[in-house]
N, C-alpha and C positions, 0 to 999 in steps of 0.2 A: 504494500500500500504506500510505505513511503516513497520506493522508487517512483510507481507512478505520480505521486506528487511531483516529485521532484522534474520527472521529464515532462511534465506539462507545464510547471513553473518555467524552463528552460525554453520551451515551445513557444510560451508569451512572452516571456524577452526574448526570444530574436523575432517576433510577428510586430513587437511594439518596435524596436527598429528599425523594421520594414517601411513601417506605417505612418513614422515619422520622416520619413521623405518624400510620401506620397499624402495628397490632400485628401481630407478624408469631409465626403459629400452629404454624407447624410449619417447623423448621432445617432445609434443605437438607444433606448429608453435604459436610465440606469436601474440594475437589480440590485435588490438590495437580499443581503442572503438570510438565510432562514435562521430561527435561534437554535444552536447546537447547545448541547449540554456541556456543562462547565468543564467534565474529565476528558469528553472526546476533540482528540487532534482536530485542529481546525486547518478546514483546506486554503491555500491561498485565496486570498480576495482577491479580484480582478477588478479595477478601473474600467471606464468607459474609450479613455485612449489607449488601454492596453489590448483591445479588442483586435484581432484582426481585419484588416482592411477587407468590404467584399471584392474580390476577384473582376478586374476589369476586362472584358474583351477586346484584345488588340481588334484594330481596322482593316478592313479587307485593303490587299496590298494596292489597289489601283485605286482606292475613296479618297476622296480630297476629305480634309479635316472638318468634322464641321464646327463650324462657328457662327455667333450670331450675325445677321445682316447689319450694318450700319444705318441708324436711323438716315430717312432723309432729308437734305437740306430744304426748307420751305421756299419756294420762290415767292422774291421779293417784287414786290409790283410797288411805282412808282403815283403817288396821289397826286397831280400838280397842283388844285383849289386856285388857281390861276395866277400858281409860281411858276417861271423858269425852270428844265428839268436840266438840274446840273451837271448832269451826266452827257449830255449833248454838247457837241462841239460848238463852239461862239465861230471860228474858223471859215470863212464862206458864209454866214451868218445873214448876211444884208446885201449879198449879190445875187444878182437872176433873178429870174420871173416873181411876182408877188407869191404870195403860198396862196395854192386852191383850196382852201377854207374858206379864207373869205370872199371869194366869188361870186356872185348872184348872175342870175339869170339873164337872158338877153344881152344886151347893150351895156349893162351896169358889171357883164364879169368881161367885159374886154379892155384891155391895157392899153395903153394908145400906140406903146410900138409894135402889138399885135394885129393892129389894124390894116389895110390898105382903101383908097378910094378905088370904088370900082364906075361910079357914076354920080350925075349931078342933074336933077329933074326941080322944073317948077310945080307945086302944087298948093292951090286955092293962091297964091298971089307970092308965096315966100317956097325958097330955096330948101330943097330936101337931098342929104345924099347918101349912095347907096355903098358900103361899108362891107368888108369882107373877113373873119375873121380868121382865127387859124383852126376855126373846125371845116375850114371850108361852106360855111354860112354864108347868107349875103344879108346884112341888116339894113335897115329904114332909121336914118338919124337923120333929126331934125335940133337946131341953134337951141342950147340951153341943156341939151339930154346930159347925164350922169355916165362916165364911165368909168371903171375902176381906178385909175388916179388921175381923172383931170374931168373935164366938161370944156364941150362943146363948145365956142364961143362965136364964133360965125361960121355962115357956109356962103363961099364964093366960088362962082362959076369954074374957078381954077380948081380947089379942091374946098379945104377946111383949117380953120386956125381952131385950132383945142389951146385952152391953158391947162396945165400939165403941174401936179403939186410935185416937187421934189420933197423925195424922203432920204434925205443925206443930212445927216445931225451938224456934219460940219460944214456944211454952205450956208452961207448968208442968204442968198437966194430960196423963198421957200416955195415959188410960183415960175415957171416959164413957158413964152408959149412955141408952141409947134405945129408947121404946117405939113398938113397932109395934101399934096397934091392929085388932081388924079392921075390916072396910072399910065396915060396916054402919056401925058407931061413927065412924070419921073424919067420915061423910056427915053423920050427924044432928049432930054439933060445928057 
């Protein structure tokens, strides 16, 4: 009886130093042992970390390891509330065309250098002329209409004088005008 004590004492020190190099996943509930009689030998008490570790199964030779996936990163979305998005380049910023947002419809989303005169007609007593866009459109403007940076300001038999607003922070000039001739006259210039 003692031997066997003793080889299962020996048993749980070398399991307990097994099992201190490997992490141990899940605690065993602790026992607590029974009440022996005062005259009889008492067997080793066993601890909780003296327990042997359960038996891991190595992984099949071709399994990648498993591990948790990486949370993922939330994308980030930009709120402007009618700030500047700082992430956008200033660079090119205020050259070329106006931005097609603010465009409207007919007459009002054409630019004046996107224009060309295509024609010049009388109607009911005053000068009407006929405008081409670059959708390949042909529009009806008449002295005073709205166009996306300027108006109208007369129409003569030759073509059309627009005043033209400049949007350049650093020119003194914040007004100029520009004629549109018609297309017959550009040609023979």
């Amino acid at each position: 009886m003692r031997t066997l004590i003793l080889i299962a004492s020996f048993a749980l020190a070398s399991a307990s130093a097994g099992a201190q190099t490997q992490q141990q996943t899940a605690k065993p509930p602790a026992q607590t042992p029974a009440p022996q009689p005062t005259g009889a030998p008492q067997p080793a008490q066993t601890t909780p970390s003296a327990q042997p570790a359960a038996p891991q199964k190595p992984a099949p030779a071709g399994a990648a390891p498993t591990a948790e996936a990486p949370p993922q990163a939330e994308a980030y979305t930009y709120h402007a509330e009618g700030r500047r998005d700082p992430f956008q380049t200033l660079i090119g910023a205020g050259t070329g065309v106006v931005a097609a947002s603010r465009r409207g419809e007919g007459t009002s989303g054409l630019a004046v250098g996107e224009i060309s005169v295509r024609g010049i007609m009388q109607s009911r007593g005053s000068l009407v002329a006929m405008v081409m866009g670059p959708d390949n459109r042909t529009y009806i403007v008449h002295q005073g209409d709205k166009l996306l940076d300027g108006t109208i300001k007369t129409i003569t038999p030759q073509g059309l004088i627009v005043v033209q607003e400049v949007n350049d922070p650093l020119s003194l000039v914040k007004q100029r005008e520009v004629r549109k001739l018609l297309r017959s006259l550009e040609d023979a210039k």
